[in-house]
N, C-alpha and C positions, 0 to 999 in steps of 0.2 A: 504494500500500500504506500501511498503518497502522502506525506503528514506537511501542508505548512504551515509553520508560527508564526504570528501576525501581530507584531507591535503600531497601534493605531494611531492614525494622525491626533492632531492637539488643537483643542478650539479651545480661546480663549475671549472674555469678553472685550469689548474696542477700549474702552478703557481701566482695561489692566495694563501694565505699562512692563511686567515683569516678563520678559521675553523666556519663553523655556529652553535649556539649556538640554541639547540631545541626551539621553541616557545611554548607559553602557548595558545591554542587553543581556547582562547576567544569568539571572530566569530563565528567557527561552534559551540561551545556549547549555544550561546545564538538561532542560528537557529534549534539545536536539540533541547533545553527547547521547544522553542515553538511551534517546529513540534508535540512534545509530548503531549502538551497541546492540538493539536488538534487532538489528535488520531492516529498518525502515527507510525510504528515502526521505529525507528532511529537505526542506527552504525555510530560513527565515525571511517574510516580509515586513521589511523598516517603513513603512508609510509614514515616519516623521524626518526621519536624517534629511534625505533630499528636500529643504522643507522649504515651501515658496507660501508666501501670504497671502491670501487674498479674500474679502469681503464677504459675508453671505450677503442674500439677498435683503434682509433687511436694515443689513449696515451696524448691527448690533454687535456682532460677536466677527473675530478674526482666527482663519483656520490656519494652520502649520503643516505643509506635508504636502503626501501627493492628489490630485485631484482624484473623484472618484471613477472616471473616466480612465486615469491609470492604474489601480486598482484591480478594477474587474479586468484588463487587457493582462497586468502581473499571474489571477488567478486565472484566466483562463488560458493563459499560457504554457501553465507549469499543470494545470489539470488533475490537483486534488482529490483524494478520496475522503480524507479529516482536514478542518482547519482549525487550530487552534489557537484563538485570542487571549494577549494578556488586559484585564481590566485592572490596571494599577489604584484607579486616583480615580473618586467619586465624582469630582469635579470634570471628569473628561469620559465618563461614560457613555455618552452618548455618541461620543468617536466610536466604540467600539461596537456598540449595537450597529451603526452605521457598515461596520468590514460587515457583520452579521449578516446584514439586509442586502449586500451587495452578492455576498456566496449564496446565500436561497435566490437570489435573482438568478446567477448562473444553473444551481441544481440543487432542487429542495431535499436530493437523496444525499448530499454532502454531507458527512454530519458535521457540526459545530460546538466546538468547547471552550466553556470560558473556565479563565485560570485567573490569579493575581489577587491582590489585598482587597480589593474592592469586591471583587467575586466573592473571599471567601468570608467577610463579611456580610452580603449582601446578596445573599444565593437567590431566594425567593421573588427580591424584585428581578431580581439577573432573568432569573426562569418565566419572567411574565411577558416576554418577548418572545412570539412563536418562532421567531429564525433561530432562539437558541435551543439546542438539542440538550448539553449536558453542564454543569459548572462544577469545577473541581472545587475544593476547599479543605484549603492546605497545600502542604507540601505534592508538588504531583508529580513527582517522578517515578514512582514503584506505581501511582494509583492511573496516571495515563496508559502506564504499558497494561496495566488489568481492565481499560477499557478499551485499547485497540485490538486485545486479541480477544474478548466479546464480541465488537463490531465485526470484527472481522470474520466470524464462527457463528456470526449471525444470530448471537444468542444477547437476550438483556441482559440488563446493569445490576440487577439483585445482588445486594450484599455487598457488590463492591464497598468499601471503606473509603469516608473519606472526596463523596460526589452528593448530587442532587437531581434529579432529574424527572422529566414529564413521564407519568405512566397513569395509564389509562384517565385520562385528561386533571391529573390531579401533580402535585409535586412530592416527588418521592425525598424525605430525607435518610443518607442511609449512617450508618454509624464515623464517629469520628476517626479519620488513620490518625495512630500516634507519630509521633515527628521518627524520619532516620535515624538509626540508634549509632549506626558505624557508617560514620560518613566517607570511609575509606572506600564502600561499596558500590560509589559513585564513580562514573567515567568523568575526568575532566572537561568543562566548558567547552562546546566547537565553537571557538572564536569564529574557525574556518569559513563558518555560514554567514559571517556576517560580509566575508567579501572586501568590496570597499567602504562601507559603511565603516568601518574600524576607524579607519583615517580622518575620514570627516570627525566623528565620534569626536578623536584623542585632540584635532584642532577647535574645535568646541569647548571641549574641559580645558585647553591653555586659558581661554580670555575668562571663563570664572573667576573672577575675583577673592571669592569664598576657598579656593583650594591653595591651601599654604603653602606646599612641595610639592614641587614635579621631581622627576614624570609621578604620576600617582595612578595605581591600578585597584583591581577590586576586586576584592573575596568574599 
């Protein structure tokens, strides 16, 4: 199967003046490492590093990233069987329902996962969004590979640990996974996925202000 992660563009109000600063895409590359490790082909999608400005239609809010029009040309290029979005930041959720609506536009058999802090706080509004299929919460690296080889064996989500999900038109919560107990059992971050995105990334965190020592990396 075909897995891409999908970090979502950034809308911010017109007058917030606090420009965002790209992130270092941590998360999905520890969840691409280990999708890797188990056989899957991965892409990450950065829909914010390339990031150009430009106005919605009511002049209110200003979006960061790639137009939605590149997007769907990104997924339908690379042609998907899971996509998997991070929802970081409450405040920018609506970027991510947006990649949501854009993948059930291409193929409503895509299935769709939400991951990230905001997800795993907030599973049930997450799930009140029919383009989403599943939202992980918590740590998802042991608990994505126990729902792609589901998905994939064409069998449901029962039991899995550690998700949420629509079942028979209701929201299923299933029990909490406890956090990695031996983090040595993890494959290192594929930076690799992130391509050129890296570069951009690392001359972004130079003009931060806020970072006292270069170079600076993150664990």
């Amino acid at each position: 199967m075909k897995i891409l992660l999908v970090s979502p563009t950034v809308t911010l109000h017109k007058f917030d003046l606090s420009l965002p600063i790209k992130p270092t895409l941590l998360g999905l590359c520890y969840i691409g490492g280990t999708l890797k490790k188990a056989g899957y082909e991965v892409k990450i999608l950065d829909c914010f590093s390339y990031a150009v400005c430009f106005e919605h239609t009511d002049s209110t809010f200003s979006r960061y990233g790639m137009s939605d029009k590149e997007i769907l040309y990104k997924i339908q290029q690379f042609k998907p069987d899971v996509v998997g979005i991070t929802s970081m930041y409450t405040s920018c959720f609506k970027d991510a329902h947006n990649i949501a609506r854009i993948v059930k536009k291409i193929d409503r058999d895509i299935l769709v996962v939400f991951g990230g802090t905001h997800t795993s706080t907030l599973p049930e509004s997450v799930l009140r969004d029919d383009n989403v299929d599943l939202a992980v919460i918590g740590e998802g690296e042991v608990t994505i590979c126990e729902v792609l080889e589901r998905f994939r064996s064409n069998r449901n989500f029962s039991e899995i640990e550690g998700i949420a999900y629509i079942a028979n038109g209701k929201i299923r919560m299933e029990k909490p996974r406890i956090p990695i107990q031996n983090l040595d059992e993890l494959p290192f971050p594929a930076r690799e996925l992130l391509g050129g995105d890296l570069k951009i990334i690392n001359r972004e965190h130079s003009k931060n202000k806020y970072v006292m020592r270069r170079p600076v990396g993150f664990i």
